[in-house]
C-alpha positions as CSV (number, residue, x, y, z in Angstrom):
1,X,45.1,-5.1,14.7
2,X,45.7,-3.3,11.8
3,X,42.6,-1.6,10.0
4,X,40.8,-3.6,6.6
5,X,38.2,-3.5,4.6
6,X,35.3,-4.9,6.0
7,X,32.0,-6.2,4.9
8,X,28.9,-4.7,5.9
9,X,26.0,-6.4,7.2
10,X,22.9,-3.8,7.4
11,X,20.1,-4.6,9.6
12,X,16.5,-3.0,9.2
13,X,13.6,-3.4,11.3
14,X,11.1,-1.1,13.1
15,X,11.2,-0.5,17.0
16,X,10.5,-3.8,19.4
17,X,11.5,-5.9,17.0
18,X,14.0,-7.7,19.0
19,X,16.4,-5.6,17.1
20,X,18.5,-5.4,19.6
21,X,18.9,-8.9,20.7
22,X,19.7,-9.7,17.4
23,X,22.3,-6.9,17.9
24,X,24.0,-8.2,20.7
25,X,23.7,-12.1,18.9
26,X,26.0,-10.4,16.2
27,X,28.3,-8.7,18.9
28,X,28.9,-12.4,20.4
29,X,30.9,-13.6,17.3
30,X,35.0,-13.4,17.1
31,X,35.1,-11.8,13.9
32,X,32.1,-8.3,13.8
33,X,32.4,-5.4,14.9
34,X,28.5,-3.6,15.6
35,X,27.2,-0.6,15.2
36,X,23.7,0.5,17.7
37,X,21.7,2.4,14.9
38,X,24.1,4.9,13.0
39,X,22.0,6.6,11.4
40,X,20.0,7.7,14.5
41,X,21.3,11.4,15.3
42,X,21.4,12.4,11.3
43,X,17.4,11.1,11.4
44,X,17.6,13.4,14.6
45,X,18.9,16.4,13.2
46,X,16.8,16.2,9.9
47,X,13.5,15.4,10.9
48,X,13.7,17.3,14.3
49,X,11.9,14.8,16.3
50,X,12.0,15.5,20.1
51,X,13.4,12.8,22.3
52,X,14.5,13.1,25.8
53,X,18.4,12.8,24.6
54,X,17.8,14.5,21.5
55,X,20.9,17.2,22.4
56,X,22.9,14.9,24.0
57,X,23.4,12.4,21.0
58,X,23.7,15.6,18.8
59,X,26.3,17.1,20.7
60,X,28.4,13.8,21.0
61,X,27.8,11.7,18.0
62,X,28.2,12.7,14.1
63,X,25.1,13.4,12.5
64,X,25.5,14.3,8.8
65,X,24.2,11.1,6.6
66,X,26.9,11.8,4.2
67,X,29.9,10.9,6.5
68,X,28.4,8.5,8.5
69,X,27.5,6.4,5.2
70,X,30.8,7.0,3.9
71,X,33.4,7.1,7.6
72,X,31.4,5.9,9.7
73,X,29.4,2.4,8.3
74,X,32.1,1.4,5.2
75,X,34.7,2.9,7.1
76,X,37.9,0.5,7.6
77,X,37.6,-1.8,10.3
78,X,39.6,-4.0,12.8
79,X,37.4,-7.1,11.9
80,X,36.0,-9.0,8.7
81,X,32.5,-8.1,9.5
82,X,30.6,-4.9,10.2
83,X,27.0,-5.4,11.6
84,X,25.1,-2.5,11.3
85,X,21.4,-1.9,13.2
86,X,19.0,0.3,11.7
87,X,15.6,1.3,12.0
88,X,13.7,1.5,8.5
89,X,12.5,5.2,9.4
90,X,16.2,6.2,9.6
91,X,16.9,5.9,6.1
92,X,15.7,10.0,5.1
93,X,16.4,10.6,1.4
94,X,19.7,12.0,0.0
95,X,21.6,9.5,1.9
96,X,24.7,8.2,-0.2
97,X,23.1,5.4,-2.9
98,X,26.6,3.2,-1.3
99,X,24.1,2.8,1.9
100,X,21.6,0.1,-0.3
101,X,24.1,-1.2,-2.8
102,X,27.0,-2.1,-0.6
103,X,27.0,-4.8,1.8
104,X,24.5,-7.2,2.6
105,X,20.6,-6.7,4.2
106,X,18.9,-8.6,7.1
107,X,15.2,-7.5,7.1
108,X,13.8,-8.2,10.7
109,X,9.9,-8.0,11.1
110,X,7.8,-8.6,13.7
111,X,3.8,-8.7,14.3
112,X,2.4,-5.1,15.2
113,X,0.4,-7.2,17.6
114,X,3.3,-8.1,19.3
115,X,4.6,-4.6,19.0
116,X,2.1,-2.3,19.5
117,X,0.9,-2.9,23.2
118,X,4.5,-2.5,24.8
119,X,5.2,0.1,22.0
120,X,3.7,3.6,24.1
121,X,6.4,3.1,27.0
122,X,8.8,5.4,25.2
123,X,6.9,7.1,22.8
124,X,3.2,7.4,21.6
125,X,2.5,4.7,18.7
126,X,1.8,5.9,15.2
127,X,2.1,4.7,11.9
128,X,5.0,6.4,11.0
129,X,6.8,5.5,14.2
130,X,5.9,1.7,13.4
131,X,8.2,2.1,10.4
132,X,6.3,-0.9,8.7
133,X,5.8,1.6,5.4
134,X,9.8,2.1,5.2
135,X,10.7,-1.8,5.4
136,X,8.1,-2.3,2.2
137,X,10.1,0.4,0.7
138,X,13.1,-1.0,1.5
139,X,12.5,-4.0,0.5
140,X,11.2,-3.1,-2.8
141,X,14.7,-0.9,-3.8
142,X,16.7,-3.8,-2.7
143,X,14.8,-6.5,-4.7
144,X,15.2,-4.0,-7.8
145,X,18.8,-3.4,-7.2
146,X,19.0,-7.3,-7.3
147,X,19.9,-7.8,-3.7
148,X,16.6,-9.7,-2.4
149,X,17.5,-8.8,1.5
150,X,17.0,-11.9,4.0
151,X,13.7,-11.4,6.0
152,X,14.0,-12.5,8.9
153,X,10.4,-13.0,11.7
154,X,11.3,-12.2,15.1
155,X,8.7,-14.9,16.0
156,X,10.9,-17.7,14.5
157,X,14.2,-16.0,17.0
158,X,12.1,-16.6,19.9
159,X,10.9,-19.7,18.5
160,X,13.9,-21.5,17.8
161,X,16.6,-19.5,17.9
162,X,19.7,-21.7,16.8
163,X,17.8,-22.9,13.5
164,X,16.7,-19.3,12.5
165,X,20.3,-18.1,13.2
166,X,21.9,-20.8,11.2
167,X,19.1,-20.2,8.7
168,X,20.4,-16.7,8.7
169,X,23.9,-17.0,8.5
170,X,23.2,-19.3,5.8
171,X,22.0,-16.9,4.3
172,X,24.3,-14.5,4.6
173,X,27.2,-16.5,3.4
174,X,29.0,-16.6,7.0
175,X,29.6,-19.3,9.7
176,X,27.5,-20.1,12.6
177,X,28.9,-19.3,15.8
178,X,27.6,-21.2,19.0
179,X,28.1,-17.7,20.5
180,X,25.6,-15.8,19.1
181,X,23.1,-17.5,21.6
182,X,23.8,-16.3,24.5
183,X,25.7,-12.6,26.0
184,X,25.9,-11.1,29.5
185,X,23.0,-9.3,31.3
186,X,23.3,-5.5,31.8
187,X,24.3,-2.7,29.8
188,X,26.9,-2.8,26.9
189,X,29.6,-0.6,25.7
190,X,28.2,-1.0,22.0
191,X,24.5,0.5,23.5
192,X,23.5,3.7,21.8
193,X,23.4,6.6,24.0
194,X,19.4,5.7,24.1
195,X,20.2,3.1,26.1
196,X,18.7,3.3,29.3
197,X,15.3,4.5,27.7
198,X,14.6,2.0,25.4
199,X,16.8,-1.3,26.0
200,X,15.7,-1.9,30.0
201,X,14.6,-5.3,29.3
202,X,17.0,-6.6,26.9
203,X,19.5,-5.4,29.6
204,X,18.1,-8.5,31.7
205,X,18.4,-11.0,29.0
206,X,21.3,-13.4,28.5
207,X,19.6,-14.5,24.8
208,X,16.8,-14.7,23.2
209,X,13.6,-15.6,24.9
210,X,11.0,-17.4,24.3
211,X,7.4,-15.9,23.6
212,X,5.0,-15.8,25.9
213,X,2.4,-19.0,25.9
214,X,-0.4,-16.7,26.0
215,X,-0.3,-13.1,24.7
216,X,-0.8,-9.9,26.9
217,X,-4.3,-8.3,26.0
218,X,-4.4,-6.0,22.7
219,X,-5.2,-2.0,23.5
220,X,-8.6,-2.2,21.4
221,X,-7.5,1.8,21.4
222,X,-5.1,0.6,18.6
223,X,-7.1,-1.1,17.2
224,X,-7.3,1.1,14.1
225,X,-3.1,1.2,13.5
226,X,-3.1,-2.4,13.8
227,X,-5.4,-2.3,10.6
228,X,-3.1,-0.4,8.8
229,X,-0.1,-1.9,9.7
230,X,-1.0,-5.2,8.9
231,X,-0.4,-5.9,5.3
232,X,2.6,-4.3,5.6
233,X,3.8,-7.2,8.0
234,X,1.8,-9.4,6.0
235,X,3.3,-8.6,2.5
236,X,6.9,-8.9,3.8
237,X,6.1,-12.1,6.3
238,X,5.3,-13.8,3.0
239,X,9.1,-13.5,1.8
240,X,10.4,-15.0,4.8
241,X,12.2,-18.5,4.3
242,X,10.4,-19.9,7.7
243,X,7.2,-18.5,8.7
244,X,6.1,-18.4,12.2
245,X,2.8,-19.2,13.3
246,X,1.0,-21.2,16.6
247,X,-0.7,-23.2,13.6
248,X,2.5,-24.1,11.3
249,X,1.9,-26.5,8.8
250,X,5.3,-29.0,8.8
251,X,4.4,-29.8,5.1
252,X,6.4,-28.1,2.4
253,X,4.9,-25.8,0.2
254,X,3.3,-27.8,-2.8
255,X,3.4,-27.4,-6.0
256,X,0.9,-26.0,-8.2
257,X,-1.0,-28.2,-10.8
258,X,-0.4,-24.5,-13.0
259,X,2.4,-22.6,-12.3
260,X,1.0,-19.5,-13.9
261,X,-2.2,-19.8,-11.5
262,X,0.9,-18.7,-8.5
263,X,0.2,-15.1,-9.4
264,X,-3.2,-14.9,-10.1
265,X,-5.9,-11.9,-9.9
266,X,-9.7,-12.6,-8.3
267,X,-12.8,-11.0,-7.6
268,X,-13.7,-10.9,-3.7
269,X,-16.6,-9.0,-2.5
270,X,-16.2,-5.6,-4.5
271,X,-13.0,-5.7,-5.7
272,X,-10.0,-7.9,-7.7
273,X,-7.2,-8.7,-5.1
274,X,-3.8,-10.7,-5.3
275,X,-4.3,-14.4,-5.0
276,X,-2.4,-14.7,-1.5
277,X,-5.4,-11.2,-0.6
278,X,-8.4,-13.5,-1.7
279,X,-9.8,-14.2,1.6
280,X,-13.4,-13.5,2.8
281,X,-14.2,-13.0,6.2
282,X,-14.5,-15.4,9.4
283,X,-18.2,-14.1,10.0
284,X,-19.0,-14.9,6.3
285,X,-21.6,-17.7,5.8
286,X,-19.7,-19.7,3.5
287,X,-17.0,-20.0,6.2
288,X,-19.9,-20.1,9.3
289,X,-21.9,-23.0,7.2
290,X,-20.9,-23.5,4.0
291,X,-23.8,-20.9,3.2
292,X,-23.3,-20.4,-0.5
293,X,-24.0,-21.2,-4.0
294,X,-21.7,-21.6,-6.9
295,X,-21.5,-22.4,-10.6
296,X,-18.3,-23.2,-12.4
297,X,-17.8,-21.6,-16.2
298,X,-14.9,-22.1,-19.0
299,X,-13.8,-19.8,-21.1
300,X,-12.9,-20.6,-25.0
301,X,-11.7,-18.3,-27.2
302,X,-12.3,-15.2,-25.9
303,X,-15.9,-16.6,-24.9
304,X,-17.5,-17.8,-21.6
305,X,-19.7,-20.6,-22.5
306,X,-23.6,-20.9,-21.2
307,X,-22.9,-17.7,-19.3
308,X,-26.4,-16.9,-19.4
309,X,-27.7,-20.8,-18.2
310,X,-24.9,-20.8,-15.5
311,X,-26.2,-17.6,-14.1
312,X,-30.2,-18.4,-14.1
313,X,-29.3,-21.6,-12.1
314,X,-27.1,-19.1,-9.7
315,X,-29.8,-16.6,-9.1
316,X,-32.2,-19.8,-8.6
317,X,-30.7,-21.3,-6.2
318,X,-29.6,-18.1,-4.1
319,X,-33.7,-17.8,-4.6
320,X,-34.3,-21.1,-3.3
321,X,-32.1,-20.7,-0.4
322,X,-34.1,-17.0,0.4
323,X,-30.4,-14.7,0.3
324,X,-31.3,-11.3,0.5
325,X,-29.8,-8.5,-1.1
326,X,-28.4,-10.2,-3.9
327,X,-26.2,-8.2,-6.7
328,X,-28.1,-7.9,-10.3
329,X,-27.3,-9.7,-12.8
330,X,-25.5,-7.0,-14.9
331,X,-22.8,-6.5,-11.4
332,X,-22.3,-10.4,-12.0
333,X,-21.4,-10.5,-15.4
334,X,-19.2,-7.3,-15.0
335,X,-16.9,-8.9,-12.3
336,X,-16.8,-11.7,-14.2
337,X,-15.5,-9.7,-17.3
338,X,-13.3,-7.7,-15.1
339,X,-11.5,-10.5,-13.5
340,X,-11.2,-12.4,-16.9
341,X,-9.1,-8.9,-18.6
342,X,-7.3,-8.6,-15.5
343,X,-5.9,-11.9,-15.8
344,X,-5.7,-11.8,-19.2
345,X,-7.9,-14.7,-19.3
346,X,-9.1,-15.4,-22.9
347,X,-9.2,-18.9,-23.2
348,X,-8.5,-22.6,-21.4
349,X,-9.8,-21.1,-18.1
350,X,-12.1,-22.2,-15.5
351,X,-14.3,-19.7,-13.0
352,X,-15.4,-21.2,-10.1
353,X,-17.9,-18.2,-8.9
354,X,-19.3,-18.3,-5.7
355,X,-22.2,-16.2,-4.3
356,X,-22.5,-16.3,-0.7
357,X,-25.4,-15.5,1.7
358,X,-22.5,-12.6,3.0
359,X,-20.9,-11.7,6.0
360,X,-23.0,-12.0,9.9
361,X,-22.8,-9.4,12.6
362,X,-22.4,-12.1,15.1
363,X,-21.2,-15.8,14.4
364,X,-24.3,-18.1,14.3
365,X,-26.6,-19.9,11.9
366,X,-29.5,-17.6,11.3
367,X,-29.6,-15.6,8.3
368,X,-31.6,-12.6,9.9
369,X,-27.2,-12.1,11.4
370,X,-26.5,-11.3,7.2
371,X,-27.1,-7.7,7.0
372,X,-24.0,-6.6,5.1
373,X,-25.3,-8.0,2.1
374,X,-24.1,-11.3,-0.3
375,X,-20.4,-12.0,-0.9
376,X,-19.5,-12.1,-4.8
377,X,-15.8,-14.4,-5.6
378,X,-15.3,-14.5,-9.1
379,X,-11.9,-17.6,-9.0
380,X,-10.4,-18.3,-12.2
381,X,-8.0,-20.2,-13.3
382,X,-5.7,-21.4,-16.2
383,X,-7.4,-25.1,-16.1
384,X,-7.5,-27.7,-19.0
385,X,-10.3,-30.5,-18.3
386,X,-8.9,-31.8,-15.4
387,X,-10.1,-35.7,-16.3
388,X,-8.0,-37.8,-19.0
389,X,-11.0,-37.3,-21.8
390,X,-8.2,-39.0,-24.2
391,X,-8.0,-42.8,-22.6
392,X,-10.5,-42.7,-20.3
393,X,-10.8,-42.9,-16.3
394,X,-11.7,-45.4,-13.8
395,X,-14.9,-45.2,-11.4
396,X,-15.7,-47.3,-8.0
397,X,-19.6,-47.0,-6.4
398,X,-19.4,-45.1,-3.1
399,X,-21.4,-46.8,0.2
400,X,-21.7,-42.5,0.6
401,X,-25.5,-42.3,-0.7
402,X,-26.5,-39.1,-2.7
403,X,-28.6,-36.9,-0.6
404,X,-32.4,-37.1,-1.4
405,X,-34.7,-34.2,-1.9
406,X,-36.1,-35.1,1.3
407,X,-33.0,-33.7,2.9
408,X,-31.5,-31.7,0.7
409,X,-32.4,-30.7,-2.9
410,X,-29.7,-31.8,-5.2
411,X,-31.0,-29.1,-7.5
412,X,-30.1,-26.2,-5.6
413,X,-26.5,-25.5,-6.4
414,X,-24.9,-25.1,-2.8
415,X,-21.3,-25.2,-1.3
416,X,-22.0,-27.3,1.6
417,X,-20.3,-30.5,-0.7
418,X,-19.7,-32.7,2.7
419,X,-22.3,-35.3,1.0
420,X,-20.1,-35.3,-2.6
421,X,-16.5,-34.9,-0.3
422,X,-17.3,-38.1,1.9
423,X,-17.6,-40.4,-2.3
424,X,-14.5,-38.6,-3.4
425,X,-12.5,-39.7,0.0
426,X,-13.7,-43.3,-1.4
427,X,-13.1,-42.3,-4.7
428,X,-9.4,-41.6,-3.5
429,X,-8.9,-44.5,-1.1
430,X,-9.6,-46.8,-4.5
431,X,-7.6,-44.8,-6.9
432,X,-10.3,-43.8,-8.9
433,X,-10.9,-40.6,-11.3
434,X,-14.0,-40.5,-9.1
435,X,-16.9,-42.1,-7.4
436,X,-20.8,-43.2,-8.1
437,X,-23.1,-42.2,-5.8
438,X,-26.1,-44.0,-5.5
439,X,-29.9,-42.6,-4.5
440,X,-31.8,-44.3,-1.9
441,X,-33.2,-46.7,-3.4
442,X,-30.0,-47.8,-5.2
443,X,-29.9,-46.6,-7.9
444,X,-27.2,-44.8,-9.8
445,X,-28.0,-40.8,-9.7
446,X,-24.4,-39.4,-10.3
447,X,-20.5,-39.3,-9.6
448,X,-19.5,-37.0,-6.8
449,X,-18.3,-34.6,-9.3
450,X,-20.5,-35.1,-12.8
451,X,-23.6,-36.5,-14.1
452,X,-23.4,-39.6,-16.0
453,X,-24.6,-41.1,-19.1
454,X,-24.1,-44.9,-20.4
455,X,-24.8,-46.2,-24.1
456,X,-25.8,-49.8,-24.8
457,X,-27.6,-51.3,-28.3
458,X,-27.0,-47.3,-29.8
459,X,-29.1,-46.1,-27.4
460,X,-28.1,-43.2,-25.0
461,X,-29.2,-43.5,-21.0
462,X,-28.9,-40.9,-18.2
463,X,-30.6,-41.3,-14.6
464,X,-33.1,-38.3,-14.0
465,X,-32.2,-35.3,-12.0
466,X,-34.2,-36.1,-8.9
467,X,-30.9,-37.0,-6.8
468,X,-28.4,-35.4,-8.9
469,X,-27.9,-31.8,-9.5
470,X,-29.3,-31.1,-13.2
471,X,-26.2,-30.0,-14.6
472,X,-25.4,-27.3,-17.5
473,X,-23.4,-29.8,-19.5
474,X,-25.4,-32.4,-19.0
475,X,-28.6,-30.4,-20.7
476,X,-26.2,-29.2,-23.6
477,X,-25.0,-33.5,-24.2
478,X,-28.6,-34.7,-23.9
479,X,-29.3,-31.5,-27.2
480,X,-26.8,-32.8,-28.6
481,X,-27.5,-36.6,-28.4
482,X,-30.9,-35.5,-29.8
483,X,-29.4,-33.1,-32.9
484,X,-26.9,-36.3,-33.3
485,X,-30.2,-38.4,-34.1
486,X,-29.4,-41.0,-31.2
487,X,-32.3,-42.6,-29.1
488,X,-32.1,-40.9,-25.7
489,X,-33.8,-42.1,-22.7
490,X,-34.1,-40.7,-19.2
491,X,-35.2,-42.9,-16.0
492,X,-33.8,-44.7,-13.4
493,X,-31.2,-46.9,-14.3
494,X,-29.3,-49.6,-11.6
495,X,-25.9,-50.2,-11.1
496,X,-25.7,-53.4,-13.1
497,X,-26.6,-51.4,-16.5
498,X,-23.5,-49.1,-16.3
499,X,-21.2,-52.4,-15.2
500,X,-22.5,-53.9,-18.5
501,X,-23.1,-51.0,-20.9
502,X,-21.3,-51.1,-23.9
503,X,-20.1,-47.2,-22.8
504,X,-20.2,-44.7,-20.3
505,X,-19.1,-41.1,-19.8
506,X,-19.5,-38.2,-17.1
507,X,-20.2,-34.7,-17.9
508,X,-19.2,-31.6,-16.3
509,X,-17.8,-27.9,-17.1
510,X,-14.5,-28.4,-15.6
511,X,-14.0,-31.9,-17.4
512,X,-16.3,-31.6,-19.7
513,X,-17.0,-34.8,-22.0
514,X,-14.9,-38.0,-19.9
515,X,-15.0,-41.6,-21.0
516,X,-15.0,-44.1,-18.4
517,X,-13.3,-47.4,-19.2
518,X,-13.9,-49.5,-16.0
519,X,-16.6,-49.2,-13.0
520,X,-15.6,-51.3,-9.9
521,X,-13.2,-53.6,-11.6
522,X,-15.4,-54.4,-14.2
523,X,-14.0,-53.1,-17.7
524,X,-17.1,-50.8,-20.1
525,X,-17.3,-52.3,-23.3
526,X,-13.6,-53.1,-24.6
527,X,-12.0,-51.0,-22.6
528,X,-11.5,-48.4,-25.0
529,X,-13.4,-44.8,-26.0
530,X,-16.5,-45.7,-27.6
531,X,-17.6,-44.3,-31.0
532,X,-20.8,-42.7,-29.5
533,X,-18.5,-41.1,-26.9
534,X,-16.0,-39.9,-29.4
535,X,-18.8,-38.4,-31.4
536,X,-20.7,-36.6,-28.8
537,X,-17.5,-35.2,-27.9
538,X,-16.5,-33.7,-31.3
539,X,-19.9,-31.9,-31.6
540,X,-19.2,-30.5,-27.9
541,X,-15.9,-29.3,-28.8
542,X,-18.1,-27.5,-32.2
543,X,-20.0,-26.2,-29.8
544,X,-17.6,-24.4,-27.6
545,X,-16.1,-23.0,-30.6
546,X,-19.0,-21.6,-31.9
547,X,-21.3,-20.2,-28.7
548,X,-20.2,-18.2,-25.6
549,X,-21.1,-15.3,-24.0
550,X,-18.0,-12.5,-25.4
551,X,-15.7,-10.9,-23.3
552,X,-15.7,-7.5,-23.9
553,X,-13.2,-5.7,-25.7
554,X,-11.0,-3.8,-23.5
């Protein structure tokens, strides 16, 4: 067959990465020719890295870059395809720029967990060996060239091999063959001359295999190079189309409420981290027992509002709850600032900041386990009130009872939310904005989500703060209802008052001042936003204009 032009497929990946089977899937089809790692014996000769066939593979195969790039991979060819393997590390600068721009690039990755404890029969393990560092780099010089390479898990190969294949040749822009799945046992004539060191047990495969049920045991030894190689997998395993894990969700990936929130910066114990990075530990209290407190904050123009109240009932209730080791105020308020300039964050956004009792030596419940100190997130967001505070929502009553001070004490501002996440799965189930939770003794203390106030005959009613937590926005209405020279009245107030006051609204930070238009079918008032409502929200809306903490200038 006469020689042609032929397109390039380049394949990167770092040793063990079933590199090889993927090499012989290629080999399988009618119309590619394959290359076993081309640039191996100019990597050789450069870097002068001892292997046991070193000489021979220098003494019988071409090693300068240059005319390998240019004779040897975009050489002419008998066949429409070339498919050439590659290990990341093999790519040594001064290589021909033809090598990234020409042709198209399969990134194949596989988890150093899975690579690492089979990875010392050859050679010992290291970081450089791992090649992990030289895929990043590759696939950073390819995005910016404006080829985004495939990336392709070697977890999803063993996994289901005929749907990450099509996938791939999807991908690539080339048919599926049926081959590709399965080749002969035993040595090939397309091996490299490393062969019978490296390839002894894909020799003894006929395709791809499926991974073991249960993993071999990790060389704690290693344990150190696993840590570093990590977020090098990590980083590129978030690029691939079909992520592989023993715990894969089926469900697509949603949508975000805010698009811009997608790339967004927050504060996690002592530092600002990526949004994907923003993870705390599995020994940390909040994830052992949903041992935390929490206070959420907006920002207005270039202001954080009741920064200073938000932060007394933080430090009170990590007081009332006896954490240990707490950061100062002053640490507080500078991750807060931090995060908020990072982000760029000057107005319409919410921080949800979360102090936790920190991270255990050992999983249990005792706190004497938390000697690392507490755990600081600082998680903000671009957020608008996240209630309609134009028309109004729609509340139901909840059988889920508010817990009593007896129990728990509303007033301490924890994460453990199980008591306000059982009214809101009611809240839900009844398409309603939210749900009213009731005390003990039946009577109204607060929505799962915001206190609550009601209005009937001009005068202005809200249930005390013995069940409910006493919130920041609540205090700064019930000022304002005051200033306002309304008649406001705190005590216990039954169901039947809200379902026939003349209005209602909720108050919170994140949706700050919300009418409510109908409780359990029954409509409040006319239906409509009341006048008291609409006025107590136009002096709320002056106030966020006019107070605030300030974000320093940067």
């Amino acid at each position: 067959m006469a020689e042609q032009e032929i397109e390039v497929i380049h394949s990167w990946s770092a040793p063990r990465s079933l590199s090889t089977s993927l090499m012989y899937s290629f080999a399988q089809r009618d119309d590619m020719e394959v290359l076993d790692e081309p640039l191996y014996p100019a990597f050789l000769r450069v870097t002068g890295f001892d292997r046991p066939y070193r000489e021979e593979i220098l003494s019988k195969i071409e090693s300068d870059g240059n005319k390998v790039v240019n004779e040897v991979i975009f050489g002419p060819g008998g066949k429409k395809y070339r498919y050439c393997k590659h290990m990341a590390k093999q790519r040594l600068p001064g290589l021909p720029d033809d090598l990234m721009k020409k042709g198209k690039h399969i990134i194949l990755i596989r988890n150093p967990l899975d690579i690492l404890p089979s990875f010392d029969k050859v050679v010992p393990p290291s970081f450089k060996e791992l090649g992990l560092a030289d895929l990043v780099t590759i696939y950073s010089e390819l995005c910016e060239l404006g080829k985004s390479p495939v990336i392709v898990d070697a977890a999803d190969l063993q996994q289901d091999p005929e749907a990450t294949l099509r996938s791939l040749c999807e991908d690539l822009d080339i048919p599926f063959q049926a081959t590709m799945l399965r080749w002969e046992a035993g040595p090939k004539p397309i091996d490299g001359l490393w062969a019978k060191w490296w390839y002894e047990s894909v020799h003894k495969s006929t395709g791809f295999t499926s991974a073991r049920e249960y993993p071999m045991p990790f060389p704690m030894s290693l344990y150190d190079l696993l840590e570093q190689s990590l977020p090098f997998y990590n980083m590129l395993r978030r690029n691939v189309r079909k992520t592989s894990s023993l715990l894969k969700s089926p469900l697509p990936e949603p949508d975000l409420p805010v698009p811009a929130n997608k790339n967004l910066l927050a504060w996690v114990g002592d530092e600002i981290v990526p949004r994907d990075d923003a993870k705390v530990s599995v020994f940390d209290s909040i994830v052992q027992g949903g041992d935390g407190v929490w206070e959420g904050l907006r920002v207005y123009n270039g202001k954080v509002f009741k920064l200073e109240e938000h932060l007394d009932r933080l430090f009170d209730s990590a007081k009332a709850l006896a954490f240990n080791n707490i950061p100062t105020r002053e640490e507080v308020k500078q991750a807060i600032f931090r995060t908020l300039i990072r982000n760029g964050m000057l107005d319409n956004a919410h921080i949800r900041l979360t102090l936790t009792r920190g991270k255990k030596v050992t999983s249990g419940m005792s706190p004497a386990f938390n000697l690392y100190g507490c755990t600081l997130i600082v998680l903000p967001e671009w957020k608008s009130p996240v209630y309609d505070n134009t028309h109004g929502v729609n509340l139901v009553t909840a059988t889920t009872r508010r817990n009593s001070p007896n129990n728990l004490d509303s007033k301490i501002h924890h994460n453990n939310l199980l008591n306000n996440i059982l009214a809101k799965i009611e809240g839900n189930n009844a398409n309603a904005g939210d749900a009213i939770m009731l005390d003990k003794d039946g009577y109204v203390s607060e929505t799962n989500a915001t206190n609550i106030f009601l209005v009937k005959k001009g005068r202005v009613l809200t249930p005390h703060a013995d069940y409910c937590l006493p919130g920041i926005t609540r205090a700064t209405v019930m000022e304002l209802v005051v200033k306002e020279n309304l008649v406001l009245e705190e005590r216990r107030i039954s169901l039947s008052e809200f379902h026939t006051a003349d209005e209602v609204w909720t108050t919170g930070t994140m949706g700050e001042i919300t009418p409510v238009v109908k409780i359990d079918g029954r409509i409040v008032g006319d239906g409509k936003v009341g006048p008291v409502t609409q006025r107590i929200q136009k002096v709320y809306k002056k106030e966020t204009e006019e107070l605030g903490v300030p974000i320093p200038s940067y």
